[in-house]
C-alpha positions as CSV (number, residue, x, y, z in Angstrom):
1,X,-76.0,-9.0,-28.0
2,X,-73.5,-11.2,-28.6
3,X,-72.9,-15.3,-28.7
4,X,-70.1,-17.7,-29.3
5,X,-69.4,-20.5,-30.9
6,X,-66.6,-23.3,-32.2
7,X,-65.9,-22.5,-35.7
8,X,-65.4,-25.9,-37.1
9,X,-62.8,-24.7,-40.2
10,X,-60.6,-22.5,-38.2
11,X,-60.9,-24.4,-34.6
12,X,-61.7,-20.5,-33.5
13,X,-64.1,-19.3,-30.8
14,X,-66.9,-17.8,-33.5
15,X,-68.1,-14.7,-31.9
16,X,-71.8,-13.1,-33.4
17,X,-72.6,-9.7,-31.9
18,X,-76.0,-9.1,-33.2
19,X,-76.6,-5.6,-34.2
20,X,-74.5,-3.6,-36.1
21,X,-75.0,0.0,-34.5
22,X,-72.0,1.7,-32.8
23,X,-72.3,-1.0,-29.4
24,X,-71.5,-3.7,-31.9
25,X,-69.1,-2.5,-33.7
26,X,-67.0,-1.5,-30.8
27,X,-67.6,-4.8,-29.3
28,X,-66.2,-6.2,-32.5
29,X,-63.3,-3.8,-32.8
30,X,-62.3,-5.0,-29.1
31,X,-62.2,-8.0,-30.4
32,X,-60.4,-7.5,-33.5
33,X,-56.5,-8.8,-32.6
34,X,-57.9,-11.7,-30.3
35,X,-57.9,-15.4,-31.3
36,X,-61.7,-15.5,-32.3
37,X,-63.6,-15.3,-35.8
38,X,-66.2,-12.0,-35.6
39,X,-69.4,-12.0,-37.6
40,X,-71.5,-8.3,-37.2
41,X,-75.0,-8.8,-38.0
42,X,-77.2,-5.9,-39.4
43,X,-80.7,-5.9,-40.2
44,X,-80.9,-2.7,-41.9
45,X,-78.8,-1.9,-45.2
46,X,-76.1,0.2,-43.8
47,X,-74.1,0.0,-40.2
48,X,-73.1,2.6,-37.3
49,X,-77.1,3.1,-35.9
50,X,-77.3,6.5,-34.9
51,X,-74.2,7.8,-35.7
52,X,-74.3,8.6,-40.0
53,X,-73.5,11.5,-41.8
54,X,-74.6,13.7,-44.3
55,X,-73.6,16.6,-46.9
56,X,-75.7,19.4,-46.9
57,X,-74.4,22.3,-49.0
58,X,-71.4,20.5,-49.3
59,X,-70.8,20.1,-45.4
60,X,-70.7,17.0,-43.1
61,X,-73.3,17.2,-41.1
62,X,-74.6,14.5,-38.5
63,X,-77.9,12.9,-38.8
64,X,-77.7,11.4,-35.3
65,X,-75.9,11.8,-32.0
66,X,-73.3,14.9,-33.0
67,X,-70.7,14.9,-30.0
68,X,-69.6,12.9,-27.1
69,X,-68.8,13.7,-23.5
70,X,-65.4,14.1,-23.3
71,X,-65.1,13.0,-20.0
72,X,-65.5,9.8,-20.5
73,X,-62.3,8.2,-21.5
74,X,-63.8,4.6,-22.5
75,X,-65.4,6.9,-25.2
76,X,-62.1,8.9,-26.4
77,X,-59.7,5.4,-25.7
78,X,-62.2,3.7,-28.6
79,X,-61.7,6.9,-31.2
80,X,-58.0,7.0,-30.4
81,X,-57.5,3.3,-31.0
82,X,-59.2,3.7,-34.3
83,X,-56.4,5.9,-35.2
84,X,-59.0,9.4,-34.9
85,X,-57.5,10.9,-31.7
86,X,-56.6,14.0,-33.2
87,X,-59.9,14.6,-34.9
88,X,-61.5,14.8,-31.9
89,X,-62.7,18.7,-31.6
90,X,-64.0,20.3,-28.5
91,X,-67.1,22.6,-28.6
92,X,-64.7,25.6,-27.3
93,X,-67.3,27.1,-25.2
94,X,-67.1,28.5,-22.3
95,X,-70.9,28.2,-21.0
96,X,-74.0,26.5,-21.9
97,X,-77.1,27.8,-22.2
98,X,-80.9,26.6,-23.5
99,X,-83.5,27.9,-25.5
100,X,-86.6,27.6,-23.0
101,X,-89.3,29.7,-21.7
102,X,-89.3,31.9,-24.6
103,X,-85.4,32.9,-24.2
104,X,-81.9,31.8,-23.8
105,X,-81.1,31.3,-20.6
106,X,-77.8,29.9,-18.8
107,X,-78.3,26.4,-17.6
108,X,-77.1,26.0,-13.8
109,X,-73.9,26.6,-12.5
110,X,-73.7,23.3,-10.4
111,X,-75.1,20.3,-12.4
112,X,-74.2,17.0,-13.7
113,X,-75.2,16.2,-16.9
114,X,-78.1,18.7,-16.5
115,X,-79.3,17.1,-13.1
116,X,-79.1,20.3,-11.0
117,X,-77.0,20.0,-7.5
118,X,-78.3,23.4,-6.0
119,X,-81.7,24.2,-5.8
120,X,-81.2,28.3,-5.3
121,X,-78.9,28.1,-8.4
122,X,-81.4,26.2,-10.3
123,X,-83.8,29.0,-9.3
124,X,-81.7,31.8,-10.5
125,X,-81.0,30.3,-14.3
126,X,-84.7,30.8,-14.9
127,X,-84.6,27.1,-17.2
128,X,-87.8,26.3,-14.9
129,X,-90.3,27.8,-13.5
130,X,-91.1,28.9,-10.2
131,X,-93.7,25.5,-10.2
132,X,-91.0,23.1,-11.2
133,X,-88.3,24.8,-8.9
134,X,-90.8,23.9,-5.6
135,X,-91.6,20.7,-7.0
136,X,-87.5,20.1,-7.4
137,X,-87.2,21.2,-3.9
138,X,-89.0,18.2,-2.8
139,X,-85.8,16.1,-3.7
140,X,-84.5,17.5,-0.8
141,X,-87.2,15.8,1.7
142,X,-88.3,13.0,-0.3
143,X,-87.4,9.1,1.3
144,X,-84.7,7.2,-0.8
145,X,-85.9,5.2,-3.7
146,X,-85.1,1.6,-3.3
147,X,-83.9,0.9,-6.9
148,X,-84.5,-2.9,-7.6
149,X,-82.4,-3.3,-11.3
150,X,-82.3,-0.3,-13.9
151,X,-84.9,2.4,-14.8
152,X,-84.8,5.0,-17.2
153,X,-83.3,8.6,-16.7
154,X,-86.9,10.1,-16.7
155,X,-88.2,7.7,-14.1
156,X,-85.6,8.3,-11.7
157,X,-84.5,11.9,-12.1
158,X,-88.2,12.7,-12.8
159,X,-89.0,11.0,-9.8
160,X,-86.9,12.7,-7.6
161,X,-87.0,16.3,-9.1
162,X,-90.3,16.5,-11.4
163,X,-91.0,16.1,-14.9
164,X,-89.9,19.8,-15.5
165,X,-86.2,19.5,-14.7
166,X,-85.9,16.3,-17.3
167,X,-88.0,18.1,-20.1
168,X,-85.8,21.4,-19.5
169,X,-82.8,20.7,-18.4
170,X,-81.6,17.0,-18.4
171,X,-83.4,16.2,-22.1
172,X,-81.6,18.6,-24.1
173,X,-78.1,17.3,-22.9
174,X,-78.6,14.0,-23.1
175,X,-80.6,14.5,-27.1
176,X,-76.6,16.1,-27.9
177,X,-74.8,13.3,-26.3
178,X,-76.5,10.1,-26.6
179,X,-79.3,10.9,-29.7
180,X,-82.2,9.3,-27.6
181,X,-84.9,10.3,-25.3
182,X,-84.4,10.6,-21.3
183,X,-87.3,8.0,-20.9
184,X,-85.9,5.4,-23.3
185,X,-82.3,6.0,-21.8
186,X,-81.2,3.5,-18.9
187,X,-80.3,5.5,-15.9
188,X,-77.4,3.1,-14.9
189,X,-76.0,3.1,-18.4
190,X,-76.3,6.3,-19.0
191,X,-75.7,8.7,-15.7
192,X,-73.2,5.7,-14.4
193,X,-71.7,8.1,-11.7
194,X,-74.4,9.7,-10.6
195,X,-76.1,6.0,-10.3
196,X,-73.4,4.9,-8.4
197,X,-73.4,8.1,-6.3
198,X,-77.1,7.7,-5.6
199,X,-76.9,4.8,-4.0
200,X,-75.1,6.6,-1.2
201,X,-77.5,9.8,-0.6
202,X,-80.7,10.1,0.1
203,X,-81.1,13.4,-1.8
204,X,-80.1,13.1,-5.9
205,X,-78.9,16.7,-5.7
206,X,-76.6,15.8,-3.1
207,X,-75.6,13.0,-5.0
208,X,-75.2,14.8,-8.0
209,X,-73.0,17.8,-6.0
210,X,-70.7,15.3,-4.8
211,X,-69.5,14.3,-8.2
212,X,-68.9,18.2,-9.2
213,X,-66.1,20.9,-7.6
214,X,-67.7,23.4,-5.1
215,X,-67.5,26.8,-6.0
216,X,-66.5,29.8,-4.1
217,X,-68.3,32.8,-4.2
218,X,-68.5,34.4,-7.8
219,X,-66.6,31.2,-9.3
220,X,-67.7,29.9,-12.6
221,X,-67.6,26.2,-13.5
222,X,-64.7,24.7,-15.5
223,X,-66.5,24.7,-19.1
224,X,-68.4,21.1,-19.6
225,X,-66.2,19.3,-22.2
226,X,-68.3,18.3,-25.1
227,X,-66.6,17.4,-28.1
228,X,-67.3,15.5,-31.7
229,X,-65.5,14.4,-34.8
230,X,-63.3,16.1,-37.3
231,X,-65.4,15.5,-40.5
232,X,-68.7,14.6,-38.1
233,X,-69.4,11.9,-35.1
234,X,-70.5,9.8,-38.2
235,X,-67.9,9.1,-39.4
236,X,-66.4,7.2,-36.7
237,X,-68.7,3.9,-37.6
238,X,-66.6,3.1,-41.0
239,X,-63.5,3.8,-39.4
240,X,-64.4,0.7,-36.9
241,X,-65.6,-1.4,-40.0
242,X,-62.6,-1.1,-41.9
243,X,-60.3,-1.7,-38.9
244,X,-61.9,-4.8,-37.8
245,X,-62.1,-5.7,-41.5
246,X,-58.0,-5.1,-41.6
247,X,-57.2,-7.2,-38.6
248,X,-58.4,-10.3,-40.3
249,X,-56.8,-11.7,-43.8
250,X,-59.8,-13.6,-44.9
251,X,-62.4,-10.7,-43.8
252,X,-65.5,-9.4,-45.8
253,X,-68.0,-6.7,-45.5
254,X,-71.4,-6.5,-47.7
255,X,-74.9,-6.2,-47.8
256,X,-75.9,-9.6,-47.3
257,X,-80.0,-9.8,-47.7
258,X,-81.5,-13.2,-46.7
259,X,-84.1,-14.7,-48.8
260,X,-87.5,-13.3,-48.2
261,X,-86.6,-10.7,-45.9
262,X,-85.3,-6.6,-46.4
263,X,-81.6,-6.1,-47.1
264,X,-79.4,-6.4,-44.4
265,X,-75.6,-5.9,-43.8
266,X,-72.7,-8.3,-42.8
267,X,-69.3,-8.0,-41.6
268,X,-67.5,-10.9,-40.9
269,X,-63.4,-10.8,-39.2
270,X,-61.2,-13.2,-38.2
């Protein structure tokens, strides 16, 4: 959340973006080189939200989300900016597969972000069972759902495929990507093209299979392009700090606990 103000020394629009977790602090490196003072609010003692790191045994490791979809270029344009482009490190697998039903078994060959486009290749990967298969079927028939404003990933995908396919399929690749749980994730937000997409099909596998190649016979899937961080995805949130800290001679960044209440941080720019 963000809100402006005059700043009465400087004559400067005073932007406040409340919450110092990695939304605000790309909202305040966008704003870094534009004619506006920047204050980041934190209520808890360090910034970056989910994204931290770690040494264990004397290795990064990331206590939060751990890659990114690579995909998504809004994502890469904002690590390049920051001067990290060439840290960025892809997965360099060729498939993915899930620990589920007491094996490891390849997830679907036709899927979007783990919402499954064919329901005869969902069948074969074995991720659910014969129960949630049928019940995923039912996408197939089912009336549209009028969607009146957002609703979570597990509402809508859950709604239209059965509680199976987001436990089993859809949770574990959003838990990599986003560090948060399919029912607490906003459906717009989060599956933006497949939201978008929906709005246009009745069917949600359709909508998902028309954002993903068709495949002849015997054809694999280009691998999914997941990626993180040279050094961890955590360490991407003091990169930010320090940049908007640079753009602006008269900057500071501390911990900044108000009086009767816990320790928070503060970076101010501009």
């Amino acid at each position: 959340m963000a809100g402006t103000e005059q700043d009465q020394v400087s004559g400067k629009p005073h932007v406040v973006v409340i919450g110092g977790g990695i939304a605000g602090l790309a909202a305040a490196f966008r704003l870094r080189n534009e004619p506006v003072r920047v204050t980041v609010l934190e209520a808890s003692s360090r910034l970056g939200g989910k994204l931290s790191v770690s040494e264990v045994a004397g290795v990064a490791v990331d206590e939060g989300a751990e890659s990114l979809y690579a995909n998504r270029r809004r994502t890469t344009g904002l690590i390049a900016d920051a001067g990290l482009g060439e840290k960025i490190m892809s997965a360099g697998v060729t498939a993915s597969a899930i620990w589920t039903r007491g094996e490891i078994r390849q997830q679907p060959d036709r899927q979007f972000m783990g919402v499954p486009c064919d329901m005869d290749d969902l069948a074969r990967s074995g991720v659910v069972s014969a129960e949630g298969v049928e019940r995923a079927r039912q996408d197939l028939v089912l009336p549209s759902f009028d969607r009146d404003g957002d609703v979570s990933v597990a509402d809508y995908v859950g709604g239209r495929f059965g509680q199976e396919v987001v436990d089993r399929l859809v949770e574990p690749f959003l838990a990599g990507v986003f560090s948060g749980r399919a029912a607490d994730l906003s459906f717009e937000a989060t599956l933006t093209p497949l939201a978008k997409a929906a709005r246009t099909h009745v069917s949600l596998a359709d909508a998902a299979g028309s954002l993903t190649p068709v495949l002849a016979e015997g054809q694999k899937p280009p691998p999914v392009r997941v990626a993180t961080l040279d050094g961890g995805f955590g360490s991407l949130p003091p990169v930010l700090v320090r940049e908007v800290l640079a753009a602006a001679p008269d900057a500071s960044g501390a911990p900044t606990p108000p009086s009767g209440s816990s320790p928070g941080a503060r970076a101010a720019g501009g």
